[in-house]
N, C-alpha and C positions, 0 to 999 in steps of 0.2 A: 111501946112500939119499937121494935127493931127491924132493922133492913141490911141489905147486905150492898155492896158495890164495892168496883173496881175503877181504877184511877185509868185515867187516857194517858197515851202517850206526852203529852200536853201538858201534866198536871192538875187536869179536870176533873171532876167527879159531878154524875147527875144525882140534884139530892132529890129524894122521893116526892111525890106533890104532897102526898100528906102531912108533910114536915112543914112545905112551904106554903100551906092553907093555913094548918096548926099556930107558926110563927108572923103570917101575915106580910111573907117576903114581898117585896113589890121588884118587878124588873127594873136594874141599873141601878138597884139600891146598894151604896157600901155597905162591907157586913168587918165587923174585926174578928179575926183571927189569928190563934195565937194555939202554944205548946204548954201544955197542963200533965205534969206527972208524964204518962205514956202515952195521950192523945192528943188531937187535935179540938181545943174548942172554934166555935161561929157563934158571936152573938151580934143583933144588932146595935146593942148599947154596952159601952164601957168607961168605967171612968178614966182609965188609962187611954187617951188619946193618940198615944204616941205608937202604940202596937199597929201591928201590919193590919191592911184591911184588903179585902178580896171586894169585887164587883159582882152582882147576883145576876147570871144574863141567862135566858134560851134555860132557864133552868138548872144552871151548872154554876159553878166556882172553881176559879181554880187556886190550888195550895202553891202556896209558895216552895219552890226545891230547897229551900234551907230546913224548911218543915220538916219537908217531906225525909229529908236526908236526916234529922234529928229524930225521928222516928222508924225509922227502917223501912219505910213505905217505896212500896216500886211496882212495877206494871200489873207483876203478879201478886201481888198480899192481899188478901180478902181484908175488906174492910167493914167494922160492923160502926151503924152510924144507929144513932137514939136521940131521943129529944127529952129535953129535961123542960116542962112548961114553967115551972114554977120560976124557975132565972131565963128561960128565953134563950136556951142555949142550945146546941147542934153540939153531940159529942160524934167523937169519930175515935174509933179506936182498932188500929190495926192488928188483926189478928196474925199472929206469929205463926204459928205452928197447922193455919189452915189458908191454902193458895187457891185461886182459881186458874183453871187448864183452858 
């Protein structure tokens, strides 16, 4: 499954509901979030405690600007997001070279 989205002014992005059935997000649940090679991971569980975590609300998360900024992600980059079930992860992978108008 892939999907496509674009980030809010805000930092937000809505993740698909089939992501959030698939991984079993519950509203106001902490999710960690972190920078992996070129993209952004979301999982619910990590052993590392100490990485940043996002709040799951109304359907949205939002990235943190240091992220956002370590990956070149801005209002306009197409973002392609995938779910990986086997680790329970949300990748997000900002596409370069394709923008939304």
């Amino acid at each position: 499954m892939i999907f496509y989205r674009k980030i809010s002014k805000t930092g937000q992005i809505t993740l698909p509901k089939e992501i959030c059935t698939n991984l079993n997000l519950i509203e106001g649940e902490y999710l960690f979030i972190y920078k992996y090679k070129n993209s952004i991971i979301i999982q619910k569980h990590h052993d590392n405690t100490t990485l940043n975590q996002c709040i799951f609300r109304n359907g949205k998360i939002s990235i943190p600007a240091e992220l956002r900024k370590l990956t070149g992600i801005t209002q306009n980059t197409l973002l392609k997001i995938k779910i990986n079930r086997c680790n329970e992860k949300i990748i997000i992978l900002p596409e370069k070279d394709r923008h939304l108008r």
